[in-house]
C-alpha positions as CSV (number, residue, x, y, z in Angstrom):
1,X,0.0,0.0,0.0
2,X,1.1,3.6,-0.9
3,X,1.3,6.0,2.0
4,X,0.3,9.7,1.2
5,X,3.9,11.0,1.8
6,X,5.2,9.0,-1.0
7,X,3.3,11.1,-3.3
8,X,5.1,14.1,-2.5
9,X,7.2,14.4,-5.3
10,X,4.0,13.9,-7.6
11,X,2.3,16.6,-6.5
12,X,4.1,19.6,-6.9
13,X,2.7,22.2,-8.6
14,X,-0.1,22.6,-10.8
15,X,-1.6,20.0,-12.8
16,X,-3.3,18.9,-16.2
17,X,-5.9,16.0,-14.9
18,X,-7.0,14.2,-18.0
19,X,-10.0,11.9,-17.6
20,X,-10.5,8.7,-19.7
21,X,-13.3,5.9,-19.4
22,X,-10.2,3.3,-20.7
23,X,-6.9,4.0,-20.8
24,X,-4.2,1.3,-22.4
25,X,-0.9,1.1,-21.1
26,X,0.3,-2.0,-21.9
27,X,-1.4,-5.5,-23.3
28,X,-1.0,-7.1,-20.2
29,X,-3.2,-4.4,-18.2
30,X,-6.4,-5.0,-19.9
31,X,-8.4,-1.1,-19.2
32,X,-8.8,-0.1,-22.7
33,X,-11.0,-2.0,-25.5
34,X,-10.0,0.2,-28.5
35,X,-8.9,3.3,-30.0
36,X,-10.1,5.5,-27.4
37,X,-8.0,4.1,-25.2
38,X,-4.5,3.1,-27.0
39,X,-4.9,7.2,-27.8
40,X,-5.1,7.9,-24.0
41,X,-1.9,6.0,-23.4
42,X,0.1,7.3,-25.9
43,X,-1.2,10.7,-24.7
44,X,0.3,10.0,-21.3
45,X,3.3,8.6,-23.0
46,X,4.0,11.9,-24.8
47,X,3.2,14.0,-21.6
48,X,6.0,12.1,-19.9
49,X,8.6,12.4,-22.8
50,X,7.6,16.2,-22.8
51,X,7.5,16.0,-19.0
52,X,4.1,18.0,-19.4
53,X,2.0,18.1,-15.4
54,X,-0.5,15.6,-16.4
55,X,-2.3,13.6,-13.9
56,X,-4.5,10.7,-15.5
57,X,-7.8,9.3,-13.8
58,X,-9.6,6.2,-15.3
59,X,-11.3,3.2,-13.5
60,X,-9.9,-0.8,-12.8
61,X,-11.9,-2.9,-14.6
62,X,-10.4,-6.0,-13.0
63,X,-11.9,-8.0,-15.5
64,X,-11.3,-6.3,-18.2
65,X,-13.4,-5.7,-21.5
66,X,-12.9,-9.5,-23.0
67,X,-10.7,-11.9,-24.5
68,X,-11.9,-13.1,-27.7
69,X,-11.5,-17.0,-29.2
70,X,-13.0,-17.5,-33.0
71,X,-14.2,-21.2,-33.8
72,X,-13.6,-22.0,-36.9
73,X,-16.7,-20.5,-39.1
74,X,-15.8,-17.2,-36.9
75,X,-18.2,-17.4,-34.5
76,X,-16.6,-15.0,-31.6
77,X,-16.7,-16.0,-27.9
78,X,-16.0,-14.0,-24.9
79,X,-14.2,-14.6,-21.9
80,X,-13.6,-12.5,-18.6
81,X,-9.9,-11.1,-18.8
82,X,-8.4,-11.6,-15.5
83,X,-5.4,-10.4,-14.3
84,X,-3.5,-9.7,-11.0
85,X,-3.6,-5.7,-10.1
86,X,-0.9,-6.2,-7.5
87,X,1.6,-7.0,-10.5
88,X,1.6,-3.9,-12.1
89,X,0.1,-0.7,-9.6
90,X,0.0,-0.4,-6.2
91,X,-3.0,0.6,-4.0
92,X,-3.1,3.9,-2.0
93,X,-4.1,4.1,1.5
94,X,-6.5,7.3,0.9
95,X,-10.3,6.5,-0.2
96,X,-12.9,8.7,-1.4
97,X,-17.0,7.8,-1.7
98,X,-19.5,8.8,-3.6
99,X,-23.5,8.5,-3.0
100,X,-25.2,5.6,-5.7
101,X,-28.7,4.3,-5.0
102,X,-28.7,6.2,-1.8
103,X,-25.8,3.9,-0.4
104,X,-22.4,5.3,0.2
105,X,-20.0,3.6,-1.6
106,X,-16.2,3.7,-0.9
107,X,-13.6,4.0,-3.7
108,X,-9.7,3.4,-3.8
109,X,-7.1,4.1,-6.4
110,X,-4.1,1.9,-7.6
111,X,-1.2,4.0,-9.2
112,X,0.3,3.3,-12.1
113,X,3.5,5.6,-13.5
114,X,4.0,5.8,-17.0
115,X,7.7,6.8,-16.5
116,X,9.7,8.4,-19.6
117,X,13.4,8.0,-20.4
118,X,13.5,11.6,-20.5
119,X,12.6,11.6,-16.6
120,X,9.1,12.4,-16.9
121,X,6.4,10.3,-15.0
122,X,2.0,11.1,-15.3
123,X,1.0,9.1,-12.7
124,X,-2.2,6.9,-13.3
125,X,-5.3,6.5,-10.9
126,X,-7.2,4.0,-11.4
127,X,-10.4,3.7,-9.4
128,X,-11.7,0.7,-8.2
129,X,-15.0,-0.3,-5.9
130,X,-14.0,-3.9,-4.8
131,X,-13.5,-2.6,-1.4
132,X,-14.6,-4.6,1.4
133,X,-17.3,-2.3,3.0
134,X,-18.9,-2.0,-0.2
135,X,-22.3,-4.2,-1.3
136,X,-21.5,-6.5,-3.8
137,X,-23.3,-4.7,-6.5
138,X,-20.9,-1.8,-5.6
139,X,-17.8,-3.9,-5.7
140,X,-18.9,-4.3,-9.3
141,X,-19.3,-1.2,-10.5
142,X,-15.4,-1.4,-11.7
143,X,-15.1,-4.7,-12.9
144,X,-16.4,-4.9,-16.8
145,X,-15.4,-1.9,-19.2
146,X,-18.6,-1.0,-21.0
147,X,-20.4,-3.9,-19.0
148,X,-23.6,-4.1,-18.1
149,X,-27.0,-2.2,-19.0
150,X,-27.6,1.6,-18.8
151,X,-27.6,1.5,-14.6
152,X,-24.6,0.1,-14.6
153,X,-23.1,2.3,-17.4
154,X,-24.0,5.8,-15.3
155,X,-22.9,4.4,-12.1
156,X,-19.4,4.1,-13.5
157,X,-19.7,7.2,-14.7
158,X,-20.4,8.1,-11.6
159,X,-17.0,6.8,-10.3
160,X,-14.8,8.4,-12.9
161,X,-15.9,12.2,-12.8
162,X,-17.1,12.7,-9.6
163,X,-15.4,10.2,-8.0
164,X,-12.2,11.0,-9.9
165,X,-12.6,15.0,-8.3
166,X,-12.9,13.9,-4.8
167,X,-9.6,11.7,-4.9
168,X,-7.6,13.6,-6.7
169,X,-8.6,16.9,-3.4
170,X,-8.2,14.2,-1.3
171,X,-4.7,13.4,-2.4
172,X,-3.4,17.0,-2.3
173,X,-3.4,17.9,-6.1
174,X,-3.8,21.6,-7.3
175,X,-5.4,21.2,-10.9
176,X,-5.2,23.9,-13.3
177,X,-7.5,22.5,-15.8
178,X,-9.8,19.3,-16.2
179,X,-9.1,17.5,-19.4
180,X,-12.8,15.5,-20.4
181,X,-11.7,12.9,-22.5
182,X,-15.2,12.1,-24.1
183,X,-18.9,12.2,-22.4
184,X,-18.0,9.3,-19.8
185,X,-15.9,11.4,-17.5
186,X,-18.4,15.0,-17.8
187,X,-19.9,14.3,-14.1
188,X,-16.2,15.9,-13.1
189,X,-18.2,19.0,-14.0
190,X,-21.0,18.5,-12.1
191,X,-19.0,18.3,-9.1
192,X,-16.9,21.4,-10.0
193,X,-19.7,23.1,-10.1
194,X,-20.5,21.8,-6.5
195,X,-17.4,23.2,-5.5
196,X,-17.5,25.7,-6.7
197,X,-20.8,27.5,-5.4
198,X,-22.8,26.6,-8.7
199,X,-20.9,29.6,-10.8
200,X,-20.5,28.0,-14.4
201,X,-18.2,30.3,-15.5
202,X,-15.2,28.7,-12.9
203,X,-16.6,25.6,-14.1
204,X,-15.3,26.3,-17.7
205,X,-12.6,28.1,-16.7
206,X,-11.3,24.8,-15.7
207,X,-12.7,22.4,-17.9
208,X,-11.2,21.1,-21.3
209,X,-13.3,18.8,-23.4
210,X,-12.6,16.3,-26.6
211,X,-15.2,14.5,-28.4
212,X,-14.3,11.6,-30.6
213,X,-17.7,10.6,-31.5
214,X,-19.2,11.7,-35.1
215,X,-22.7,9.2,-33.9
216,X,-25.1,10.4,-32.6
217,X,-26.2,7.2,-31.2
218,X,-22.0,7.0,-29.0
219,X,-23.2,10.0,-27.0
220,X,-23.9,9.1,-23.8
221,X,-28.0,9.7,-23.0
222,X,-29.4,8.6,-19.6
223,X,-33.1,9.3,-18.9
224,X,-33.8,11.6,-15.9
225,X,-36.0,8.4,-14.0
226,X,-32.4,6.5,-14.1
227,X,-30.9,9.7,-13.3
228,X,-32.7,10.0,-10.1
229,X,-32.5,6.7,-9.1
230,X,-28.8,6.6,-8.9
231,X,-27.3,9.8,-8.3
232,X,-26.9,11.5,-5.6
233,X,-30.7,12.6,-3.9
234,X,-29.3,16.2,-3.3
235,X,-28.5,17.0,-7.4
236,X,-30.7,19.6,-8.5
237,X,-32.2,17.9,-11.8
238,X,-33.1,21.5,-12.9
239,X,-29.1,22.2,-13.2
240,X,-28.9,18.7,-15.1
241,X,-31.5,19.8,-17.1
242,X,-29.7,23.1,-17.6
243,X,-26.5,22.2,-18.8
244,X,-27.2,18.4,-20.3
245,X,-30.2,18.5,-21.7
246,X,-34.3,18.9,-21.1
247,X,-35.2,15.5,-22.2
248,X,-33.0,13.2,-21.4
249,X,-29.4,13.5,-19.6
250,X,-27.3,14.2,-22.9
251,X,-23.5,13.8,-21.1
252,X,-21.7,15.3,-24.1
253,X,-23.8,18.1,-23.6
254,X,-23.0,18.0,-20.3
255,X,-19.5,18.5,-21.4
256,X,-20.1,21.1,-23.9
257,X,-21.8,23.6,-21.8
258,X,-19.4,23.6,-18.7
259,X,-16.2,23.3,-20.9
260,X,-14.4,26.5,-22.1
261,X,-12.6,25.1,-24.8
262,X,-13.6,21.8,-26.8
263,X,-12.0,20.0,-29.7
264,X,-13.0,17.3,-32.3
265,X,-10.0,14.5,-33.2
266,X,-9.6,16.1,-37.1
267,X,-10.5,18.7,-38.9
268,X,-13.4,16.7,-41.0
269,X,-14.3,15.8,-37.0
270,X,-14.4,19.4,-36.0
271,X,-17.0,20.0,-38.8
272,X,-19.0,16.9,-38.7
273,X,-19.5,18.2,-34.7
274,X,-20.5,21.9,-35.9
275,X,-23.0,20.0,-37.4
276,X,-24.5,17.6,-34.9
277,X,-24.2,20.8,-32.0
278,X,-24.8,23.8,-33.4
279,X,-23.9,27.2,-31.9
280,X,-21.2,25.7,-30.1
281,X,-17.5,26.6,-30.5
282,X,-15.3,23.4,-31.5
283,X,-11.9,23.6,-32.2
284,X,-9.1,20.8,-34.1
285,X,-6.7,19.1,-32.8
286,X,-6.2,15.9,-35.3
287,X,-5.0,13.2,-33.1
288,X,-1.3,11.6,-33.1
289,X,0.2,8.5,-32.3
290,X,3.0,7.9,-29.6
291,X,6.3,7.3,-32.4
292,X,8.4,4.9,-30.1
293,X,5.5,3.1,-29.2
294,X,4.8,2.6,-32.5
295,X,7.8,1.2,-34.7
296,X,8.7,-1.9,-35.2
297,X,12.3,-2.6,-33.8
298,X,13.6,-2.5,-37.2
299,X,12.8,0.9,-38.1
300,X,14.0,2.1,-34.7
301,X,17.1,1.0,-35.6
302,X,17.3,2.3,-38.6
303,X,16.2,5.9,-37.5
304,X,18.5,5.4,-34.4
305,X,21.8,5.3,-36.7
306,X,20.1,8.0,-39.5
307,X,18.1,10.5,-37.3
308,X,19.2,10.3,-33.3
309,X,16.7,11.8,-31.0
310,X,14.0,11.1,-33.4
311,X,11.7,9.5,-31.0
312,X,11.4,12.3,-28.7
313,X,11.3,15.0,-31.6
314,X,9.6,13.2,-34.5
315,X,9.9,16.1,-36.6
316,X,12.9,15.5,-37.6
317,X,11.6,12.6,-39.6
318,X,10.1,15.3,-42.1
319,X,14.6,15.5,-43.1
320,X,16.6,13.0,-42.8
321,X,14.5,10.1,-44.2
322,X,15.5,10.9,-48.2
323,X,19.0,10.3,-47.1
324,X,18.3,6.6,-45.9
325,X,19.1,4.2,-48.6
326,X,16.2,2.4,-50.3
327,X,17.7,-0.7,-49.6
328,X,17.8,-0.1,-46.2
329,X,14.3,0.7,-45.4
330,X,13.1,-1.9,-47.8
331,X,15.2,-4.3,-46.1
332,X,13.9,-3.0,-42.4
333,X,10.3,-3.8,-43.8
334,X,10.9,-6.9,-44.6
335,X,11.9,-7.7,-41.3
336,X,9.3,-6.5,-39.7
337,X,6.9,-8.6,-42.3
338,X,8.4,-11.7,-41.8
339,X,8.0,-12.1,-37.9
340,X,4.5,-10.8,-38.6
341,X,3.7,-13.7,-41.1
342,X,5.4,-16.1,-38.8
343,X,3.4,-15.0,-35.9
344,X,-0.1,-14.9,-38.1
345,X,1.3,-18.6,-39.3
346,X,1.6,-19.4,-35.4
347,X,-1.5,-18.7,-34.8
348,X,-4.1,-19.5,-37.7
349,X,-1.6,-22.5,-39.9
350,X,-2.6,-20.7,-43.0
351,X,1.0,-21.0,-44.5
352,X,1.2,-17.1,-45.5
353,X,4.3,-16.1,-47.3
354,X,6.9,-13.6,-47.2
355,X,7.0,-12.6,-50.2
356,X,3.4,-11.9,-51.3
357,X,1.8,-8.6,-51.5
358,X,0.1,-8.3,-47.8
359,X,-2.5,-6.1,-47.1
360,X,-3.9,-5.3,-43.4
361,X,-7.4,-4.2,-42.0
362,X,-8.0,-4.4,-37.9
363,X,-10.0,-2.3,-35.8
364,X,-13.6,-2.8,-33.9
365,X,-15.4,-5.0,-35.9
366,X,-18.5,-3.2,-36.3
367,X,-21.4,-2.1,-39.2
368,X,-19.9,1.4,-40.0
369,X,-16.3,0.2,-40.3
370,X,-17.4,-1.7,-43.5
371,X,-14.8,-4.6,-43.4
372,X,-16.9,-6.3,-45.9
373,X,-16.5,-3.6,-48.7
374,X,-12.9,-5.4,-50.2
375,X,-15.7,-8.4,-50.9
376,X,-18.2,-6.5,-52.8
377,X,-17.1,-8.4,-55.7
378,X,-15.9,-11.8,-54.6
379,X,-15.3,-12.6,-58.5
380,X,-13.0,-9.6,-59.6
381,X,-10.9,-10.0,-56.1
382,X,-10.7,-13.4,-56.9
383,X,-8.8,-12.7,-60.6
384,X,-6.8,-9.8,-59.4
385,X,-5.2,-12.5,-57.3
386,X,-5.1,-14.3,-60.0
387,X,-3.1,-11.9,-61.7
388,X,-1.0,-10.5,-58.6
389,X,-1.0,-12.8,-55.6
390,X,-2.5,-11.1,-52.6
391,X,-2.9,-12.2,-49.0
392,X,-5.0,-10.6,-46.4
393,X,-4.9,-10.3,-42.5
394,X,-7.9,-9.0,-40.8
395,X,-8.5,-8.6,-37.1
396,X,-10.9,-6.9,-34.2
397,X,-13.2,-7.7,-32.0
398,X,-17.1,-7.3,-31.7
399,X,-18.7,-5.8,-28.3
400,X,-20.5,-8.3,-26.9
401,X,-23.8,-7.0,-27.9
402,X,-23.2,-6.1,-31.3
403,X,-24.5,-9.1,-32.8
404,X,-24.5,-7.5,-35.9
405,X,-20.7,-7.0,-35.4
406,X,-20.1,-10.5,-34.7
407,X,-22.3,-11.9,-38.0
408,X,-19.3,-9.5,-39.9
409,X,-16.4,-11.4,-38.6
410,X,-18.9,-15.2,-39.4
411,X,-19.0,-13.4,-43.0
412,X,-15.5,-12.6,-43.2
413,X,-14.2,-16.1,-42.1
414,X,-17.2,-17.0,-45.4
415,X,-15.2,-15.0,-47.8
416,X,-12.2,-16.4,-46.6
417,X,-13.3,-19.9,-47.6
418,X,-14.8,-18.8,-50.9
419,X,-11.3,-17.1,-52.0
420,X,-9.4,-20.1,-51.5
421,X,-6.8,-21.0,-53.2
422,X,-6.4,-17.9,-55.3
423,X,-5.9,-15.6,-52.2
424,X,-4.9,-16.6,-48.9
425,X,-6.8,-14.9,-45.6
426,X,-6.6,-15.2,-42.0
427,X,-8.7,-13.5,-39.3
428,X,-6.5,-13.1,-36.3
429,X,-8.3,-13.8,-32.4
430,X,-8.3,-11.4,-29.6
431,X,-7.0,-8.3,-31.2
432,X,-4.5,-6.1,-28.9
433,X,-1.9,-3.6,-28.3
434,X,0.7,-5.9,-29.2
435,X,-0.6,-7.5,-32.1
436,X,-0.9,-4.5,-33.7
437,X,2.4,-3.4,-33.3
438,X,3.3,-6.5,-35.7
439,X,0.4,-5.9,-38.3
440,X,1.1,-2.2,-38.6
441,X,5.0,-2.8,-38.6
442,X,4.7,-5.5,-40.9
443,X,1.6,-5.1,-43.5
444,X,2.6,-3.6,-47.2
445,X,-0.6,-1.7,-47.2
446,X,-3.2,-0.6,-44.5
447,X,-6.6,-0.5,-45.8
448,X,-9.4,1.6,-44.4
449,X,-13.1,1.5,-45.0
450,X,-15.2,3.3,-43.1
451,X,-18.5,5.1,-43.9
452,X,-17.9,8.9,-44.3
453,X,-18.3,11.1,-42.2
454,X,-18.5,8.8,-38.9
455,X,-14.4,8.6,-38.8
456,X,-14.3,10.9,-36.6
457,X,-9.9,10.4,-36.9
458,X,-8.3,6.7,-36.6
459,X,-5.1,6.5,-35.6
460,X,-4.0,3.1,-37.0
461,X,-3.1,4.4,-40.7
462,X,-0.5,6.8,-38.3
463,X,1.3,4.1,-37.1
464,X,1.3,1.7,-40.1
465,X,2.6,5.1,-41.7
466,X,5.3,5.6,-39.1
467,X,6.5,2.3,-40.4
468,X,6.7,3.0,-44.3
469,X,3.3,0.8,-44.4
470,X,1.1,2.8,-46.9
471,X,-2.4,3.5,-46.7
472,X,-5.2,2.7,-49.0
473,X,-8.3,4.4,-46.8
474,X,-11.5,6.2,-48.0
475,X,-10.9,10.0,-47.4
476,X,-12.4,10.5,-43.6
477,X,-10.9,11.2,-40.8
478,X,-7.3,12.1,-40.4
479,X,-7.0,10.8,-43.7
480,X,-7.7,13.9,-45.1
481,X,-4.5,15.9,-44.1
482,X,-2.6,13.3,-44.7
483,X,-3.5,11.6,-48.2
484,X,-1.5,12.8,-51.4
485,X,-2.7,10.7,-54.3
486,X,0.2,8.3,-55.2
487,X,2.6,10.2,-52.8
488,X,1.7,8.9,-49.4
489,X,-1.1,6.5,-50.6
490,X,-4.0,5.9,-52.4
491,X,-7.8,7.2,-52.0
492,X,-10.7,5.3,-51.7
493,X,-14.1,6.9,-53.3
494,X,-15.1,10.8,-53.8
495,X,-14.0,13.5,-51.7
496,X,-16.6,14.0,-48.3
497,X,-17.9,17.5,-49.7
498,X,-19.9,14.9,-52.2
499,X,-22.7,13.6,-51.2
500,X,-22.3,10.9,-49.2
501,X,-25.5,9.5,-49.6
502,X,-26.0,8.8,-53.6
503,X,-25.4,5.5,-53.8
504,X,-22.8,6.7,-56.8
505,X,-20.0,7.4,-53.8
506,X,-20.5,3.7,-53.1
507,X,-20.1,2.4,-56.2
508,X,-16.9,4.6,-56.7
509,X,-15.6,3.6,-53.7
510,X,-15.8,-0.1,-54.9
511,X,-14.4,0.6,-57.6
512,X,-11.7,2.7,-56.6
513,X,-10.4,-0.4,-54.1
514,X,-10.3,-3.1,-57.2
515,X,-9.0,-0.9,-60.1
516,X,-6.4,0.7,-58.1
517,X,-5.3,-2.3,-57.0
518,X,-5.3,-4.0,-60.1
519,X,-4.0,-1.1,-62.0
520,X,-1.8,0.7,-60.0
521,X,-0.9,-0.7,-56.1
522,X,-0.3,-4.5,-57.1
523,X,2.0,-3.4,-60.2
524,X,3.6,-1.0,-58.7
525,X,4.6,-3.2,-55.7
526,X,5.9,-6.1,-57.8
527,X,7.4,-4.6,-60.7
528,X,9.0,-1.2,-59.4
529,X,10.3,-1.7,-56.1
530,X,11.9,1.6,-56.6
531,X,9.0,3.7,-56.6
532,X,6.9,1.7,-54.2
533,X,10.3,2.3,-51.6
534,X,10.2,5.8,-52.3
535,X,6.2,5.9,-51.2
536,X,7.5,4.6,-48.1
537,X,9.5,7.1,-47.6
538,X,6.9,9.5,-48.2
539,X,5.2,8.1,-45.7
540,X,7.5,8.2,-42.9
541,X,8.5,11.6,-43.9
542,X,5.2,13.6,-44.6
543,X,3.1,11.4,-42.0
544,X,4.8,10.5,-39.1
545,X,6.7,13.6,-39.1
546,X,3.4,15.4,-38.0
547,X,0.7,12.7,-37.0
548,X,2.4,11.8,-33.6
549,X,1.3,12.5,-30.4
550,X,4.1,14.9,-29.6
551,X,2.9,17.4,-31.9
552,X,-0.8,16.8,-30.4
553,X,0.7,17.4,-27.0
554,X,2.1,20.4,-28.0
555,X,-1.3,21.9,-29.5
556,X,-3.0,20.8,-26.3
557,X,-1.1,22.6,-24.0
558,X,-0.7,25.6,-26.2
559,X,-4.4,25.7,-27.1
560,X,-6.4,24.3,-24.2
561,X,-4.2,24.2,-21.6
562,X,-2.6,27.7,-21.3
């Protein structure tokens, strides 16, 4: 257990407390389930490099979100991801409660210290209600991330903001601003404004907000009956009503109007949000990627002997990366490919080889993601491989209850089957941190399909890119500002300012993905190596350079945080 005093040298100062519903920093400590939360931990891990005054609050979940097993038509299965908190954090001795159901209900922290070689450390709270005076109900409010039904949804939500508050007073921290990192965490405000003798202009003074959500269905809504069942009975509901909404507890919303500055993940994000909240002021600031984190040994090396100090100034890979021989980084790719096909061999037996043209698509296998568009024409696929071998690793896994989501991976391990033996295909289980380190470090091309506009940024095309992997993406997103045709990558479909409802922008966008990699991607790969090397380099040097979460970190505190 972790005595107060041994915080001292944490808490001087002011700080930067930057709330996350999940927060991944590392594969073995299972408190993320996606992109939301690999970008909160390579947000931490630039804050240390940059030894920026962060402070990080997020909850437990001692059982994790799931670990997924595929049978062999794809049919996903979930099992409880247990591990042993004692192994990586340690618990403090100071507790906090909040009131749920009218029951009090105790709450302790573990810290975690994501420690930089530069000397910087952002310490990590992660709050947890398995405490022994607690009902069992309570003691589960922090097991499951994104468990449960709506009740049990809000009650965690509960935990993290206003929860989150109270320990961080309790442990001695003087916070200069409150970073809301999506709806989950906007109860923080609430109790600001507590504290704050219900004046919402302190409130905002303190409060920093970033939405990642472009649907309007992943806004957090809790009617006003739940509402008053579960939160504390002293909340005014007019002051809920006020600042989140008349119909229904809107927690974005919530966010929005006791939050002085607010940003979407891109500038296409920042835009689509105008749109779905109108009136309100939202800012840019396209996400980044955490460089070390994110290349593969191989390239580390590489940029280590040709560009030292890269990792904590990735700018510098904007310069330096013409001067590397072709050779070289060809030669560092394939590296990086080859202990990716051996570990996608290990696991699936599908006798992939090295040298065929490899193409990579993993992420949260759900409707609007569109995995299935590469199969629109199971027929022309097939004789393009005919022509060009091709293999092709998916990964991702379904929530739970997106049954929808889970009849996409059934289909893809369908297609799979049909495509044999012109083009080999393996769907890798239990998608994480670590296996997309090799994917992304060791794919020839990262494919993205998404349905425009609701790519609110991705990260993953950012990290294949800081690699040399290049993307092949529909324009959304971060995609945007970092696409140049045949430079950095290729386009899939019309540009967003079309209309992305005539079925026409479909059709393109099918057609795009088979004639360009027919006509230009597949020849280009196998018959001039020269050019395809020096697209890699293009994408090292005008995509890493600038989509890395240094750069993001930089905005952040310049923009929001000051």
């Amino acid at each position: 257990m972790v005595a107060l005093d041994d915080l001292d040298g944490l808490l001087n100062g002011q700080k930067i407390a930057y709330f996350s519903m999940e927060i991944g920093v590392a594969s073995e400590i299972p408190t993320y389930s996606g992109g939301l939360g690999v970008l909160a931990g390579d947000t931490l891990r630039s804050s240390a490099d940059l030894k920026l005054p962060v402070v990080a609050v997020t909850l437990l979940c001692k059982k994790g979100f799931f670990r997924q097993e595929l049978t062999s038509e794809g049919k996903q299965i979930e099992y409880n991801q247990d591990w042993v908190v004692s192994n990586f954090m340690k618990v403090l001795s100071q507790e906090v409660t909040v009131l749920i159901q009218d029951r009090i209900v105790k709450i302790q922290a573990w810290l975690y210290q994501v420690k930089s070689l530069t000397g910087g450390v952002v310490p990590v709270f992660f709050l947890d209600t398995d405490v022994e005076e607690n009902t069992p109900e309570d003691r589960e409010i922090t097991s499951y991330l994104y468990g449960g039904d709506q009740k049990y949804r809000i009650k965690q939500e509960i935990v993290l903001g206003i929860g989150g508050v109270r320990m961080l007073d309790a442990l001695g921290f003087n916070v200069r601003k409150y970073h809301i990192n999506e709806g989950h965490a906007s109860f923080l405000a609430l109790e600001l404004l507590q504290k704050h003798g219900m004046i919402p202009e302190k409130v905002r003074d303190l409060c920093v907000f970033t939405t990642h959500t472009p649907v309007e269905s992943g806004h957090d809504k809790f009617s006003y009956d739940l509402v008053k069942d579960v939160l504390d009975g002293t909340t005014d509901m007019n002051v809920l009503k006020t600042y989140g909404g008349v119909d229904v507890l809107n927690m974005t919303l919530l966010a929005l109007n006791l939050s002085k500055y607010v940003n979407g993940v891109a500038k296409q994000h920042q835009w689509v949000s105008k749109r779905m909240f109108i009136g309100y002021e939202i800012h840019a600031i396209t996400n980044g990627v955490h460089s070390y984190t994110w290349t593969g040994e191989s390239f580390q090396k590489l940029y280590d002997q040709y560009l030292p100090g890269w990792a904590n100034e990735p700018e510098l890979l904007a310069r330096v990366v013409d001067g590397i021989p072709n050779q070289e980084i060809w030669s560092a790719h394939q590296k990086q490919k080859e202990l990716m096909i051996d570990y996608a061999n290990s696991l699936t037996k599908a006798n992939l080889d090295y040298d065929v043209f490899t193409m990579g698509f993993a992420r949260r296998a759900t409707e609007y993601k569109r995995a299935y568009l590469l199969f629109s024409d199971l027929e022309r696929l097939r004789n393009i491989g005919k022509k060009h071998k091709i293999q092709l690793i998916f990964a991702g896994k379904a929530h739970p209850r997106d049954t929808q989501g889970k009849r996409l991976i059934e289909q893809l391990f369908n297609y799979a089957n049909q495509l044999k033996p012109d083009i080999k295909m393996v769907y890798l289980p239990n998608y994480d941190v670590d296996m997309a380190k090799k994917l992304l470090g060791g794919v020839d091309v990262w494919l993205n399909t998404p349905l425009k506009p609701l790519e609110a940024s991705g990260t993953s095309g950012m990290k294949a890119a800081h690699n040399g992997v290049l993307n092949f993406s529909v324009l959304d997103g971060w995609w945007l500002e970092g696409w140049i045709e045949c430079i950095t990558g290729w386009s899939i479909g019309s540009h967003p300012d079309d209309c992305i409802e005539n079925p026409d922008c479909i059709t393109k966008e099918i057609a795009d993905i088979y004639n360009k990699l027919e006509y230009v991607i597949l020849p280009t790969y196998y018959e001039r190596l020269d050019e395809w090397t020096r697209m890699m380099k293009n994408s090292i040097s005008k995509i890493a350079y600038y989509f890395n979460s240094h750069r993001m970190m930089r905005r952040y505190v310049t923009e929001a945080y000051l």
